[in-house]
N, C-alpha and C positions, 0 to 999 in steps of 0.2 A: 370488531373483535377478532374476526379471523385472520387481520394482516397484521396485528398487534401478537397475533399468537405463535403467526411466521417469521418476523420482528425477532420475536426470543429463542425460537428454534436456531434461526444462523445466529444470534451470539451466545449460545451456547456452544453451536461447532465450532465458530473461533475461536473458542478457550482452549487450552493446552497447545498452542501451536509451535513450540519452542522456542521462544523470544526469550531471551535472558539479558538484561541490563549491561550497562558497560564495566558497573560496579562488579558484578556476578560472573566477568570473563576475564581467563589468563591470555594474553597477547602472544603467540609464539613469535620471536621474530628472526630463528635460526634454526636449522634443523641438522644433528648431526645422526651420523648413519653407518655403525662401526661392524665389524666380525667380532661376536662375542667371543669370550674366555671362557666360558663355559664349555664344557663341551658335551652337554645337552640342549645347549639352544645356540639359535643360528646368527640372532643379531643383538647389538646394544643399539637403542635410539635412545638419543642425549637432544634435550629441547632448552630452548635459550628463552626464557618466560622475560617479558620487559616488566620491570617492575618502575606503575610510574610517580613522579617523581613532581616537585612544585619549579624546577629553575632547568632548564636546556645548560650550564656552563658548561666548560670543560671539566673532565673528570667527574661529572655526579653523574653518568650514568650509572642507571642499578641493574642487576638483571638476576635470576636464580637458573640455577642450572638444573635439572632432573634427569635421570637416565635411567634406562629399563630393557633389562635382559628376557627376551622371548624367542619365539621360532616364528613369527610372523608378527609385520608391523602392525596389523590392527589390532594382536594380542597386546601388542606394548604400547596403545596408543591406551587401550580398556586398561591394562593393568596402571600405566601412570596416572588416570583419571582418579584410579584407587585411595591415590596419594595427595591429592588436593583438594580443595573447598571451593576451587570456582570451574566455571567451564572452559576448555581448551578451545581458543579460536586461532585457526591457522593460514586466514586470510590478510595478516599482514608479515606472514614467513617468505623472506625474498632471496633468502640464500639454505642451497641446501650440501653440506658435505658429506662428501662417502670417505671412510679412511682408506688410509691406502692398502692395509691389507684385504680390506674386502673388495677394493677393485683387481685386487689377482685371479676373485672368481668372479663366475657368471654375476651380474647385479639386474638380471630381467625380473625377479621378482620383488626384490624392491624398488626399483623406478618402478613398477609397474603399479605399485601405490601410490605414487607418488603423481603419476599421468592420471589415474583412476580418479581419487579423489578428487570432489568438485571443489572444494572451499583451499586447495595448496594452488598458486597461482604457476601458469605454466609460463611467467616470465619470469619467473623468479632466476637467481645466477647460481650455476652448477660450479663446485671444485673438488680435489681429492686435497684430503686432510693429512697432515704429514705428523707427527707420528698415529694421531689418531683424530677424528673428526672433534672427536671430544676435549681432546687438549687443543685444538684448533679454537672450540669454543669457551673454552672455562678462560682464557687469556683475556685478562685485563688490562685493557690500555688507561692508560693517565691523563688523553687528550680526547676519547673518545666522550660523548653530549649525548650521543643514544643510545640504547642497546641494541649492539650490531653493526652499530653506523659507518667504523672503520674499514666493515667486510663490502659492504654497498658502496663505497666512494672508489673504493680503490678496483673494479669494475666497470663495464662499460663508459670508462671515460668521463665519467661524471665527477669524479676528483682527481684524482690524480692521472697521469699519462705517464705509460710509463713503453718501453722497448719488450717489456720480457715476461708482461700482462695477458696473458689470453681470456677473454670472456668467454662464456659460454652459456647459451639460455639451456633452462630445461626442458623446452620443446625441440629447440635445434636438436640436442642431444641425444634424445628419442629418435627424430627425424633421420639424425644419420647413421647411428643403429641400426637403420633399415632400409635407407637408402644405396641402392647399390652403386659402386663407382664415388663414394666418399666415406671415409672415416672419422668419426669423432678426436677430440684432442679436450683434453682438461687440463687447468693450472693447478699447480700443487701450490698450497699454505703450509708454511714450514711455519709452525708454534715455537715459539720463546719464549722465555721469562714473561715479557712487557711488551712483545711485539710481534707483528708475524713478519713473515718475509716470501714474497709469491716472485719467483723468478724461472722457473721449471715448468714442466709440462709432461704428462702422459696422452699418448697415442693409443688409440682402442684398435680392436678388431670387430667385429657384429656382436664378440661375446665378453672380452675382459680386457683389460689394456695390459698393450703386450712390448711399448718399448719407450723407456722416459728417457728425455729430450733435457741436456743442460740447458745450462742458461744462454749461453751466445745461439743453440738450436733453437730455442725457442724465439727469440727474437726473428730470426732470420725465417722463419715460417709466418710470422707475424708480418714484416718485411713483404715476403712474397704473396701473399691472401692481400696484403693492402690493407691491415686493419689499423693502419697508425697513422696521423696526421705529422706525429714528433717523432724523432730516435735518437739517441745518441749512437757513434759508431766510430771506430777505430781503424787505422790504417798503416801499413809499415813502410817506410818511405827511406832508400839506404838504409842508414845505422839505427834507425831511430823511429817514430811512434808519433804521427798525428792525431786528433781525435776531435772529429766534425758533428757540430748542431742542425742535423736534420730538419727542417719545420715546414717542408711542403713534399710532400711523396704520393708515387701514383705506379700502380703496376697491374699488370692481366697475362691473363696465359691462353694459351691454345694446344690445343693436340692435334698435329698435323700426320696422316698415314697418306703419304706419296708414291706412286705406281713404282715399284723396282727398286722401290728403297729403304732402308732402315725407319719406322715409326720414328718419330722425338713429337717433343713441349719444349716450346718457345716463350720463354716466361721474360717477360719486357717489365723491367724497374727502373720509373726516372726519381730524380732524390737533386734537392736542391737546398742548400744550405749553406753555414759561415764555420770556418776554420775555429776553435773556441781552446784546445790546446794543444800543444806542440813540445817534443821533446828534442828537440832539434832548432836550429835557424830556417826559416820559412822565407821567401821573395816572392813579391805578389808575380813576378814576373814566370814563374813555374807552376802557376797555377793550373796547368793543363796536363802539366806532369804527377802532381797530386792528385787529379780528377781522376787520373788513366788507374794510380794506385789503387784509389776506392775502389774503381770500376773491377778490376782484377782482382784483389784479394778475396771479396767478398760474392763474388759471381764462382770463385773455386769453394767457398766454401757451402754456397747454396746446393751447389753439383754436388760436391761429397753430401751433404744431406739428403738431398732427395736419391740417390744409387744407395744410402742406408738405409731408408723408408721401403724404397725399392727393392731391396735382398730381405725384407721383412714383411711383405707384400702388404704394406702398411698405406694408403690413401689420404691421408688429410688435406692435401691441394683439391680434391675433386677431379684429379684428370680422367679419372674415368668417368666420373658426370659430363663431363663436356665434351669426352668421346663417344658416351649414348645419345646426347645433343643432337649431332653432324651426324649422324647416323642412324637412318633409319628402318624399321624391321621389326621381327618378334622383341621382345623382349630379351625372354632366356636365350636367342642368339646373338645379341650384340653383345650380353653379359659375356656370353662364352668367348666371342670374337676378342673382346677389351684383356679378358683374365689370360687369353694366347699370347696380346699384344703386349701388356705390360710389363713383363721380364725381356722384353727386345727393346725399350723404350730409351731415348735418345736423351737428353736435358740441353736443353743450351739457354741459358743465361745471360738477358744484353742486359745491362746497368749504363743508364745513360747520368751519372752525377756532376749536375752544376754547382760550382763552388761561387759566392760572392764574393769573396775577399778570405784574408787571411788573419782576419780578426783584429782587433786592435791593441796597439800599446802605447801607454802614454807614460 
């Protein structure tokens, strides 16, 4: 009788434990993260609910959109709950946008909900929203099968590969917030009609991002970090304009501070690949004179980007991580040591590109 009476005691404390059905929960599977209009509250959070569905084709994905103006994300996380009949679950939310005007201020206190909470995954993939996180996400695509699906493929590599893609987890991006001797960078989604377009990039500082990078910059930091297995790339050769199919690349850097002489980074990129088109007559026989082209244009134009970063005292290669590396001591004096060194800093750029041939013509 008395372990029959214990028995009911613990299933009674199991009861209310918050389990809610799968019928009973809304899916987030996007999260955007705007500067309100308002100008008594501080943010819009706009949530990409999956709505599901009986066929994966093309085009039936469904989704609802909700948005909710507060002075803090838990207020607008309580006030959108207001608004719906099921529970909010945000353990399948794997992208999350900030628009771009609230990346001109501090965003510590929203990441910081975002790191905080336990149920937002901290692999999920970070971007800035171009004109707002929320028209980033109300866009409907015609070939998209999930809701979301198009923002998740065209990241880490997983679908598409592209030159002008930068990924970014939202742990790294925390990580380098705070990491001293590297700077964060985000890819901008510029919203259209029926499609997005990620080709750009903003560069942070510890507090807001503070200098956005076209399209060939972004590439060419993509380039030098080594995050790309593909690229397309361009070269001016005489009168005229070749344009080579990248599909094997490898590059590293170093910080070198030599006794009695100017600090520099030594940033080594080898690139191997096939001639694909040509504005001009091509001879397989000058193949090493094309190679030299590559090597030169785009090794001047790595250097003018990094002495830009560099007059912005901007980091996203890490060289100051890898100058704390090689050096060892306090802390706050290598810090101090790196932030002397870094406006004396040196670039040199070797580009070692093998050409296979000069593509074919039949």
């Amino acid at each position: 009788m008395k372990k029959l009476l214990i028995i009911l005691l613990l299933i009674c404390l199991c009861c209310g434990c918050g389990f809610k059905d799968i019928d009973r929960r809304f899916f987030v599977v996007a999260i955007g993260i705007d500067k309100s209009e308002k100008k008594d509250m501080k943010y819009r959070l706009t949530l990409k609910l999956a709505v599901p569905g009986n066929n994966v084709d093309m085009g039936t994905a469904k989704f609802e959109l909700i948005s909710q103006d507060a002075n803090s994300m838990t207020e607008c996380v309580r006030l959108l709950k207001s608004k719906l009949d099921k529970e909010l679950d945000f353990g399948h939310a794997k992208i999350v946008i900030f628009g771009q005007s609230l990346l001109k201020e501090n965003i510590d206190d929203s990441s910081d909900w975002l790191n905080r909470r336990r149920d937002i995954q901290l692999v999920a993939w970070l971007a800035a929203g171009k004109p707002s996180a929320e028209a980033v996400l109300s866009t409907e695509l015609a070939h998209e099968r999930l809701p979301g699906d198009a923002l998740l493929l065209s990241f880490g590599k997983t679908g598409v590969e592209s030159g002008y893609i930068i990924s970014e987890y939202l742990f790294d991006f925390y990580r380098k917030k705070k990491e001293w001797g590297l700077d964060p960078i985000l890819p901008v989604i510029q919203a259209a009609k029926k499609h997005y377009t990620i080709n750009t990039s903003l560069v942070f500082d510890k507090e807001k991002s503070k200098l956005a990078l076209n399209m060939n910059e972004t590439r060419s930091i993509n380039i030098m970090k080594g995050n790309l297995n593909k690229v397309e790339i361009e070269a001016p050769f005489e009168d005229f304009q070749f344009y080579v199919s990248v599909d094997d690349l490898h590059s590293n850097f170093r910080v070198y501070t030599p006794a009695n002489q100017r600090p520099y980074a030594k940033i080594d990129v080898k690139m191997r690949g096939v001639i694909e088109e040509s504005y001009g007559r091509l001879h397989a026989e000058q193949l090493p004179a094309y190679e030299e082209a590559v090597e030169k244009s785009h090794a001047e134009l790595m250097v003018k980007l990094l002495k830009k970063l560099q007059d912005e005292n901007l980091d996203p290669m890490g060289f100051g991580l890898d100058y704390r590396a090689h050096h060892f001591g306090k802390v706050e004096e290598e810090w101090q040591a790196w932030q002397a060194l870094y406006p004396e800093l040196e670039f040199q750029v070797n580009i070692k590109m093998k050409l296979e041939g000069i593509g074919v013509i039949k």
